[in-house]
C-alpha positions as CSV (number, residue, x, y, z in Angstrom):
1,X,33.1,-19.3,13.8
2,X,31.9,-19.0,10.1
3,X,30.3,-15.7,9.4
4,X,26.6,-15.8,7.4
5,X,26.4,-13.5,4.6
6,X,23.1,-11.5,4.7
7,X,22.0,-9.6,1.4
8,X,18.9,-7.8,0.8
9,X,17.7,-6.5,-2.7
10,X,16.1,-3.3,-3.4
11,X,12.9,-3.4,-1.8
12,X,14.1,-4.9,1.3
13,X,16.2,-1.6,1.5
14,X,13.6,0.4,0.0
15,X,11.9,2.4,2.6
16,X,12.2,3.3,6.6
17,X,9.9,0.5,7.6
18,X,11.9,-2.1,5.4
19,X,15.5,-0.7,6.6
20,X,14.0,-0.9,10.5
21,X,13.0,-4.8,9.8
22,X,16.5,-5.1,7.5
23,X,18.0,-4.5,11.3
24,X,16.0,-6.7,13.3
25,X,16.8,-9.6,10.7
26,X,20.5,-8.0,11.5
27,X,20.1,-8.1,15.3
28,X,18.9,-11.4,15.3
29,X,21.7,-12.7,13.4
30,X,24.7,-11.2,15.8
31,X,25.9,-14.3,17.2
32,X,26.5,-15.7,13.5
33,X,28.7,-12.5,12.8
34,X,26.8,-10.9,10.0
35,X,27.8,-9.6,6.6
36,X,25.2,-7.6,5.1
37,X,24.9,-6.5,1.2
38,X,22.6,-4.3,0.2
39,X,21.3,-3.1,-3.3
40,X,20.7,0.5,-4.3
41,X,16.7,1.4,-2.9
42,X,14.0,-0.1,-5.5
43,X,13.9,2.4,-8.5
44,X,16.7,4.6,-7.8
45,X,19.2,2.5,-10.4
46,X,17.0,2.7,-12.8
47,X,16.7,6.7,-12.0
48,X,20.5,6.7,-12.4
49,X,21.0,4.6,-15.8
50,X,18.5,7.2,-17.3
51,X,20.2,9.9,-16.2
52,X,23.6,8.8,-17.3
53,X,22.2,8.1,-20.2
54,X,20.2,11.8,-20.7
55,X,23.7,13.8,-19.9
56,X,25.0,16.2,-21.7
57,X,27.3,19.3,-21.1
58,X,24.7,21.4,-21.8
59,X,21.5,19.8,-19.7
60,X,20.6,21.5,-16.7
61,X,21.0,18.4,-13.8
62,X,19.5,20.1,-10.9
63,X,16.3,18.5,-11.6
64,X,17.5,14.8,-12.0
65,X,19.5,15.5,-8.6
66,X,16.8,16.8,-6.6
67,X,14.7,13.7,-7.7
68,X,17.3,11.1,-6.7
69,X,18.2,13.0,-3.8
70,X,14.4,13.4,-2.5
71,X,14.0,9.9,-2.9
72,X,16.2,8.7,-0.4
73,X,16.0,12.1,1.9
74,X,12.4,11.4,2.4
75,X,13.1,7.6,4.2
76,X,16.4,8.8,5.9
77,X,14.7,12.0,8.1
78,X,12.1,8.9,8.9
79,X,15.0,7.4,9.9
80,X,15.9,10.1,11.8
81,X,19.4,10.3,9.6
82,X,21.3,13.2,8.9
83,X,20.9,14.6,5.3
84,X,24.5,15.4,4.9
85,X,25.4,11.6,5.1
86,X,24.9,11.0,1.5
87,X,26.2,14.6,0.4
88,X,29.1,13.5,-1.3
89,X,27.6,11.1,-3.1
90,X,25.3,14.0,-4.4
91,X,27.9,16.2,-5.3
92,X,29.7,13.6,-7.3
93,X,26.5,12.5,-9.3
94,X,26.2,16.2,-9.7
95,X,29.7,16.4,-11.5
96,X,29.2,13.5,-13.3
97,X,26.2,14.3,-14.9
98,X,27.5,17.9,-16.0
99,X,30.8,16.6,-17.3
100,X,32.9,18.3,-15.0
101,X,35.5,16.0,-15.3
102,X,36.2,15.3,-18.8
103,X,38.5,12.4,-18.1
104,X,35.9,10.0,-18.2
105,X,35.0,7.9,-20.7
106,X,31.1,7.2,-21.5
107,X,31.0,3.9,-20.3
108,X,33.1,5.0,-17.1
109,X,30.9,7.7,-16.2
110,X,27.6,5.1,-16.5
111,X,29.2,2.7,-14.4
112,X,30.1,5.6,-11.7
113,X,26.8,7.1,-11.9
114,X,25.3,3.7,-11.1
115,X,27.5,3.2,-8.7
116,X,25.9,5.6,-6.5
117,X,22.6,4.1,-5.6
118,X,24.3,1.1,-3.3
119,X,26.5,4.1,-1.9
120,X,23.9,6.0,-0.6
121,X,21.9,2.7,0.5
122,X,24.8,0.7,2.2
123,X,25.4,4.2,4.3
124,X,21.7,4.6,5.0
125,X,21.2,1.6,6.4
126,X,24.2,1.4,8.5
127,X,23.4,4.3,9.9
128,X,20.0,3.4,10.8
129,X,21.4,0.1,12.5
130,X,23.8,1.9,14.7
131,X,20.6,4.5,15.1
132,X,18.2,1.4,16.7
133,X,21.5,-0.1,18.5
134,X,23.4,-2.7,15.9
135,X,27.0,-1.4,15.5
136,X,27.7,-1.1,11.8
137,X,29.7,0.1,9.4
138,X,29.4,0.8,5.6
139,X,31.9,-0.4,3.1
140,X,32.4,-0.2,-0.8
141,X,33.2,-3.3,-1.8
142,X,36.2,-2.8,-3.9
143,X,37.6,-1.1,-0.9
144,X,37.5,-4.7,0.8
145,X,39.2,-6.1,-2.6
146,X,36.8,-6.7,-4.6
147,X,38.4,-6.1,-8.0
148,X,37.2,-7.2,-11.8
149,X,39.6,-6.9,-14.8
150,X,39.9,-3.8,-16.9
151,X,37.3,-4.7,-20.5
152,X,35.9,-1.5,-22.2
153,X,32.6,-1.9,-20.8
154,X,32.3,-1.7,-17.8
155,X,28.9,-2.7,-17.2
156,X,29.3,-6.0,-16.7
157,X,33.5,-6.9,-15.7
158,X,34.7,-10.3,-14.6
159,X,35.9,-11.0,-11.6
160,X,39.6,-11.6,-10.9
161,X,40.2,-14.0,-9.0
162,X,42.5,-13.0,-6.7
163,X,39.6,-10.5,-5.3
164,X,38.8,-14.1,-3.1
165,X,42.4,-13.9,-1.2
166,X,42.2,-9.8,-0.9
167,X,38.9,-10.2,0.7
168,X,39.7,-12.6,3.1
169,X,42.6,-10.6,3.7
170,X,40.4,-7.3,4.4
171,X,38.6,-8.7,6.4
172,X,40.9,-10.4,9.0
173,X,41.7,-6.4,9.9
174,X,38.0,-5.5,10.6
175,X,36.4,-5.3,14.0
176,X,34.5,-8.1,14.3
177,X,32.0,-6.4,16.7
178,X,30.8,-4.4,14.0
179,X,28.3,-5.6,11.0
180,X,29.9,-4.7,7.7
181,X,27.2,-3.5,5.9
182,X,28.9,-3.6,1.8
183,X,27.9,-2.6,-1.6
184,X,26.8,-4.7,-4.2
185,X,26.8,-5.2,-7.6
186,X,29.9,-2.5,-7.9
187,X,33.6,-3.1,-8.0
188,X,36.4,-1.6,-9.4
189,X,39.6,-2.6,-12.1
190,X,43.2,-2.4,-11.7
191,X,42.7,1.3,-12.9
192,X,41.1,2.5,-10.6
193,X,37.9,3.1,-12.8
194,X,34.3,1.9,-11.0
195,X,32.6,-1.1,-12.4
196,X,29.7,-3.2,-12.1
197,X,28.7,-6.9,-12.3
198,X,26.0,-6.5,-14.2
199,X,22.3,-5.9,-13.1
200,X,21.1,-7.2,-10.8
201,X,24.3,-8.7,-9.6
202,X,24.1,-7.9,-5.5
203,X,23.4,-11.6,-5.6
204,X,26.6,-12.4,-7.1
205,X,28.2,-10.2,-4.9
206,X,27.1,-12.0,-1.7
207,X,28.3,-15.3,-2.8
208,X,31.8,-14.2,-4.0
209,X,32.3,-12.6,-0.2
210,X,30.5,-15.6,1.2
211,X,33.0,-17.9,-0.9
212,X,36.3,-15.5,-0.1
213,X,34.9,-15.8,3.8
214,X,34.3,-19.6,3.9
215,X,30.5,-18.6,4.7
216,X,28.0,-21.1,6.6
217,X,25.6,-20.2,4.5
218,X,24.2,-17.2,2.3
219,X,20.8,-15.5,3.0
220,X,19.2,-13.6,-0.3
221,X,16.3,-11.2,1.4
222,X,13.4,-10.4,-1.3
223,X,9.9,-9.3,-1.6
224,X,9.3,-13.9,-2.4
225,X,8.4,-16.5,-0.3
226,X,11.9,-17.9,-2.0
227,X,11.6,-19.5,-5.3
228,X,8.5,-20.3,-6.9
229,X,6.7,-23.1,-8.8
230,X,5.9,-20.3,-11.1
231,X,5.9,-17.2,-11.2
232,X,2.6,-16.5,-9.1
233,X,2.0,-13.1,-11.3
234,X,0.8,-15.2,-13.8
235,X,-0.2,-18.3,-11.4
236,X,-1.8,-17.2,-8.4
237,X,-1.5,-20.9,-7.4
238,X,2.2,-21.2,-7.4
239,X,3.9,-22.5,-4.4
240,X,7.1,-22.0,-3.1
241,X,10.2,-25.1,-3.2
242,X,11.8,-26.4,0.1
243,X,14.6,-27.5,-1.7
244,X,16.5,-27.3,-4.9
245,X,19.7,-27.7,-6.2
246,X,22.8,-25.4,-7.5
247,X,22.4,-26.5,-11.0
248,X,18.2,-26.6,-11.1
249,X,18.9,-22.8,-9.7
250,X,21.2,-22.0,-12.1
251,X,18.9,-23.1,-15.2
252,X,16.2,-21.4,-13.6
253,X,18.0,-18.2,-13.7
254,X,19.7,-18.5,-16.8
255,X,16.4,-18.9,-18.6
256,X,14.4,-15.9,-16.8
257,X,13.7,-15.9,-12.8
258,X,14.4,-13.5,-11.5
259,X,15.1,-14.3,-7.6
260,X,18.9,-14.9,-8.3
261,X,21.2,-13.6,-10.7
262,X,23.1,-16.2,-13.4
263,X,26.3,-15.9,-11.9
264,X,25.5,-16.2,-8.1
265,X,25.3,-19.9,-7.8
266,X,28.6,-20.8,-9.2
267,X,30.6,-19.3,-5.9
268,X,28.5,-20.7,-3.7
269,X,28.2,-24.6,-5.3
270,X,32.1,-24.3,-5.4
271,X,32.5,-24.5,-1.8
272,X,29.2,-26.1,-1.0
273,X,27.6,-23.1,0.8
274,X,24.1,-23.5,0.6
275,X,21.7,-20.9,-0.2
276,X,18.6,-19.2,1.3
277,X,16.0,-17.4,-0.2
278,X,14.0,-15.8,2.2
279,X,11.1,-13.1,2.3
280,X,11.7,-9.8,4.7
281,X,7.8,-10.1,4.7
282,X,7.5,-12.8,5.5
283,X,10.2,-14.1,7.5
284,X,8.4,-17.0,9.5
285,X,8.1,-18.7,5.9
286,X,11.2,-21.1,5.6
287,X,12.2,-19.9,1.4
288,X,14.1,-22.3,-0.3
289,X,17.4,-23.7,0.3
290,X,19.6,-24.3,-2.6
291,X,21.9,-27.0,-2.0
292,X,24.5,-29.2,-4.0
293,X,21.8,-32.4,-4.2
294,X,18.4,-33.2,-3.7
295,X,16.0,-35.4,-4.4
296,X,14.0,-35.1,-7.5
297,X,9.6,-34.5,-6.3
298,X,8.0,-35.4,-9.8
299,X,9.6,-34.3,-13.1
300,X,9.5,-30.9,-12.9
301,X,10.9,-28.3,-10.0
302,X,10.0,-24.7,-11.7
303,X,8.9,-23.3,-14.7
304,X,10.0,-20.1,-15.8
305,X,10.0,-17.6,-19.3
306,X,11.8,-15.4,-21.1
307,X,9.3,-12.5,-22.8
308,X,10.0,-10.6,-26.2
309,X,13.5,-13.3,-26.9
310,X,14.1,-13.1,-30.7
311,X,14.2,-16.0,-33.0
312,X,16.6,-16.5,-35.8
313,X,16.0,-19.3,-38.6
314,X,19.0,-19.6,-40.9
315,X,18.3,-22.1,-43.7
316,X,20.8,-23.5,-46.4
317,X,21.6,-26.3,-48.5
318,X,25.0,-26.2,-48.4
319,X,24.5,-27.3,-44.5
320,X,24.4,-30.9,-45.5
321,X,27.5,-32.3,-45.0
322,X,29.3,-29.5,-43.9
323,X,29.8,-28.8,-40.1
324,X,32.2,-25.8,-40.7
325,X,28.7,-23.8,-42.1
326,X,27.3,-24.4,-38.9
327,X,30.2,-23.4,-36.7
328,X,30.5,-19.9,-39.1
329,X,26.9,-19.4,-37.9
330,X,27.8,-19.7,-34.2
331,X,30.9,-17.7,-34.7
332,X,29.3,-15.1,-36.0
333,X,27.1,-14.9,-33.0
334,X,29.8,-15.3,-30.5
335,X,31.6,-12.6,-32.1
336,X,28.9,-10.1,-31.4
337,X,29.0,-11.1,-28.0
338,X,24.9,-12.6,-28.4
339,X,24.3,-15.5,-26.1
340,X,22.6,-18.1,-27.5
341,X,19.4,-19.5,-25.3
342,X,17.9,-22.4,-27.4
343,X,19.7,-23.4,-30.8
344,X,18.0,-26.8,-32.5
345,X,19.9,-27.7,-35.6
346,X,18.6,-30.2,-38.0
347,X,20.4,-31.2,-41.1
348,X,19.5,-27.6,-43.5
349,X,18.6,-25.3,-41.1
350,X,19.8,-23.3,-37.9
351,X,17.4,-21.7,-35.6
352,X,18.4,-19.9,-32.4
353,X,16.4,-17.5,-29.6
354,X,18.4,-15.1,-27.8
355,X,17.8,-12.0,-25.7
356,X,16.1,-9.2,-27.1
357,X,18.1,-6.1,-26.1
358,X,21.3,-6.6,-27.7
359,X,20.3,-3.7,-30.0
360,X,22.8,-2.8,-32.8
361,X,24.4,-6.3,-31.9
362,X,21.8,-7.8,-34.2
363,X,21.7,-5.9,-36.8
364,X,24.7,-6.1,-37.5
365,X,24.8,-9.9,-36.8
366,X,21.8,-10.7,-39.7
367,X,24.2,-8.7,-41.7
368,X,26.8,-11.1,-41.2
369,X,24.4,-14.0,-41.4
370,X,23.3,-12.8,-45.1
371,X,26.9,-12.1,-46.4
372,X,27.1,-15.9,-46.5
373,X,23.1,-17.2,-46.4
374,X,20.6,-15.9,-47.8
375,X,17.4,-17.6,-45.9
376,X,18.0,-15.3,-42.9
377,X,14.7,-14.8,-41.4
378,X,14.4,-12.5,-38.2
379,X,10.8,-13.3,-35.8
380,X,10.4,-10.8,-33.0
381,X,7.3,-11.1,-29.9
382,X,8.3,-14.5,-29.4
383,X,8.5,-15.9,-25.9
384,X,10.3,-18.8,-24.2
385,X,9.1,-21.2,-21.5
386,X,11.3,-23.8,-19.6
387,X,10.6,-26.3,-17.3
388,X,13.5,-26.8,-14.9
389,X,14.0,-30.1,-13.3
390,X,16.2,-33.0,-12.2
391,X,13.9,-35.3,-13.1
392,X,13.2,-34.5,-16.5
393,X,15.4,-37.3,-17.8
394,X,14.1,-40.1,-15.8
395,X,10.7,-39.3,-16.2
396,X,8.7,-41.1,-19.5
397,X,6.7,-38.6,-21.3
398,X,7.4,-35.2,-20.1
399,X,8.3,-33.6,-23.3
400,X,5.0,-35.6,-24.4
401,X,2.7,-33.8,-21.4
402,X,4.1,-30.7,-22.0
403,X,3.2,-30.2,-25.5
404,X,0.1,-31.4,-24.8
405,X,-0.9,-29.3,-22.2
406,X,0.2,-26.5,-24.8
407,X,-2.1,-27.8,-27.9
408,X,-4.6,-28.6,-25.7
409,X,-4.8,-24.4,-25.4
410,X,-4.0,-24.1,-29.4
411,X,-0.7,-22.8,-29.1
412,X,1.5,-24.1,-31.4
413,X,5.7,-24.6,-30.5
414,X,7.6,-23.1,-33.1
415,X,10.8,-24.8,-30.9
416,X,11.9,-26.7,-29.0
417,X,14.8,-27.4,-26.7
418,X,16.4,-29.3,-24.2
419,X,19.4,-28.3,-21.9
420,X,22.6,-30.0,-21.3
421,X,22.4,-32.8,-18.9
422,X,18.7,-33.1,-20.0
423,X,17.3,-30.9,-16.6
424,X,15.8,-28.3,-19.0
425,X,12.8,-28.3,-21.3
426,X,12.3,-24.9,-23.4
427,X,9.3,-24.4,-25.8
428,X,9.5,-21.1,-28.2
429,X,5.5,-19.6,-28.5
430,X,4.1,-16.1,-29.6
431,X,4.6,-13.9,-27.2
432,X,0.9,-13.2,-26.6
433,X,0.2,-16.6,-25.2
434,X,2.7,-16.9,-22.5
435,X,0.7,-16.6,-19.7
436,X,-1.7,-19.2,-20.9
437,X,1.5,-21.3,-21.8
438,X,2.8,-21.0,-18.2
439,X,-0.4,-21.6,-15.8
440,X,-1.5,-24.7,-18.3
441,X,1.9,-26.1,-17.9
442,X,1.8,-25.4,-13.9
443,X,-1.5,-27.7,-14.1
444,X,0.0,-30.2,-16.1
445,X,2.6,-31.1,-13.9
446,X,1.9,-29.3,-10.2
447,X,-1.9,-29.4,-9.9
């Protein structure tokens, strides 16, 4: 029988009450032989990457420890766990933070320090489902073969391949009356050294085991009635999709949702495991299935946004005539390792968004843009907006309705978009008008 892969984010796992209904979703699930991921508690990776970043040799830790550490005491005597479950994992942030150990590298001892929160959270919640009767066992996932190649940061590692094999293999030794209840978003290289997937990556993680498992299906758990017209923070209105497919899920989170991570889909669609996003509060709402085809319900399926991305307008001349200009341009971006969101070029001129938080990366990219053009201009507090959709291409007058529903509110498109296989529009706008962007596009085309 095909197992189900169960993984549930950072809220879900976030206090007692959430962990006790994490089992009961658990319990009910038995017969379909559970996996369960789990992400660090809500807040606590964040605790950690501020931490790691705040060492020193010198900096007294016992404060930062005692935080984390009360944190996740206070739901596990709730629980009615044992404190000295998680005491290793103490002691070793403890040593990590005061540079005990040399040996590690800056970006190795982030990625270990990070590591900790799904530690602690995969063993708390196992051991609250063997507390309330649900045999279960915690895992770290690179203990079960999950393995990424060795790159020097090790923030964000790609996946060998052969992790799907070593999985399978693990897992063909386990009892299969107990749940596994695994890590995400870690892993570790060929050296031993503890990586990560990137954040936010637990997704990811439950569709490479669902994919090295031949999964029925995977369940994502969140604090979301599954995914959204919109993001109902900005349009109270927003309903939730029945249906939508691998690539319409893909774009979505590419270009800013935040119910799955980037990478998650692609395991999944390459075995045709379909998808559930589902809401541990509300779990008699059916989510949205994500699924290899559907059929298209109007033009548009989502819309979604990117705040603070940065623009980039590089203008020459010497463009006319001469595609090797442009490809220097994308070079140079590629070579500082900037991924490019929207890029319209016309005939003199280059402009590109990208992600805002690349830091020195841009800098020093400009720099290399000016050593050979010298129209380089750099617009920060932009925003982007893109409507996600299959039937974006078959539908007259979509680009047409959405810039009007824009103007309509004076706010003026200083770009525009659209996505390969034509299932993406994105407009570039001033930052400060996104939410009026957003809820007069969701009337335009949803209400």
């Amino acid at each position: 029988m095909s197992r189900i892969i169960q993984k549930f984010g950072g809220t879900s796992v976030g206090s007692a009450g959430s962990i006790r209904t994490v089992v009961d979703i658990i319990r009910e699930s038995l017969d379909q032989q559970p996996v369960v991921i789990v992400s660090a508690m809500n807040g606590v990776t964040d605790q950690l990457i501020k931490a790691a970043k705040e060492a020193t040799p010198c900096l007294n830790v016992p404060l930062t420890i005692d935080t984390i550490a009360d944190r996740h005491y206070k739901e596990m005597d709730d629980l009615g766990i044992p404190r000295s479950l998680i005491k290793q994992e103490l002691t070793e942030l403890e040593g990590l933070l005061a540079f005990t150990d040399e040996r590690i590298a800056v970006q190795g001892r982030s990625s270990a320090v990070q590591s900790l929160g799904e530690r602690m959270s995969s063993k708390i919640v196992a051991a609250a489902a063997q507390e309330l009767g649900v045999p279960a066992e915690a895992f770290n996932s690179y203990d079960l073969g999950l393995l990424t190649a060795s790159v020097p940061s090790l923030l964000e590692a790609d996946v060998l391949p052969s992790s799907y094999s070593a999985i399978a293999r693990a897992f063909a030794g386990l009892d299969p009356g107990v749940v596994p209840v695994v890590t995400g978003y870690i892993a570790r290289d060929g050296d031993g050294r503890v990586t990560l997937l990137g954040r936010g990556s637990s997704d990811y993680s439950a569709t490479i085991f669902g994919s090295a498992l031949g999964a029925s299906k995977v369940q994502i758990w969140t604090d979301a009635d599954g995914i959204m017209t919109a993001d109902p923070r900005l349009v109270p209105g927003a309903r939730s999709i029945g249906e939508i497919s691998y690539d319409e899920a893909a774009q979505l989170a590419y270009y800013g949702a935040k119910v799955m991570h980037p990478k998650a889909i692609e395991p999944a669609s390459k075995k045709g495991i379909p998808i559930q996003v589902l809401n541990t509060r509300n779990r008699s709402c059916p989510g949205t299935a994500i699924v290899r085809e559907t059929q298209p319900n109007g033009p548009i399926t989502s819309i979604t946004y990117k705040r603070a991305p940065l623009a980039v307008r590089i203008s020459s001349p010497e463009m006319v005539g001469a595609p090797d200009y442009k490809a220097r341009i994308f070079g140079v971006f590629g070579r500082h390792n900037i991924s490019i969101d929207m890029g319209p070029i016309s005939n003199t001129g280059v402009s590109v968004t990208f992600d805002g938080t690349h830091g020195k990366d841009i800098s020093a990219a400009i720099d290399d843009l000016k050593a050979f053009s010298h129209d380089v201009k750099l617009t920060e507090g932009m925003a982007s907006v893109t409507l996600v959709g299959q039937g974006i291409k078959d539908t007259p007058g979509t680009t047409a309705t959405a810039f009007e529903s824009v103007s309509k509110a004076g706010i003026n498109v200083a770009m525009v978009s659209q996505g390969l296989g034509e299932r993406c529009l994105s407009l570039a706008i001033e930052g400060k008008y996104l939410p009026l962007a957003v809820q007069n596009l969701h009337k335009a085309f949803f209400e």
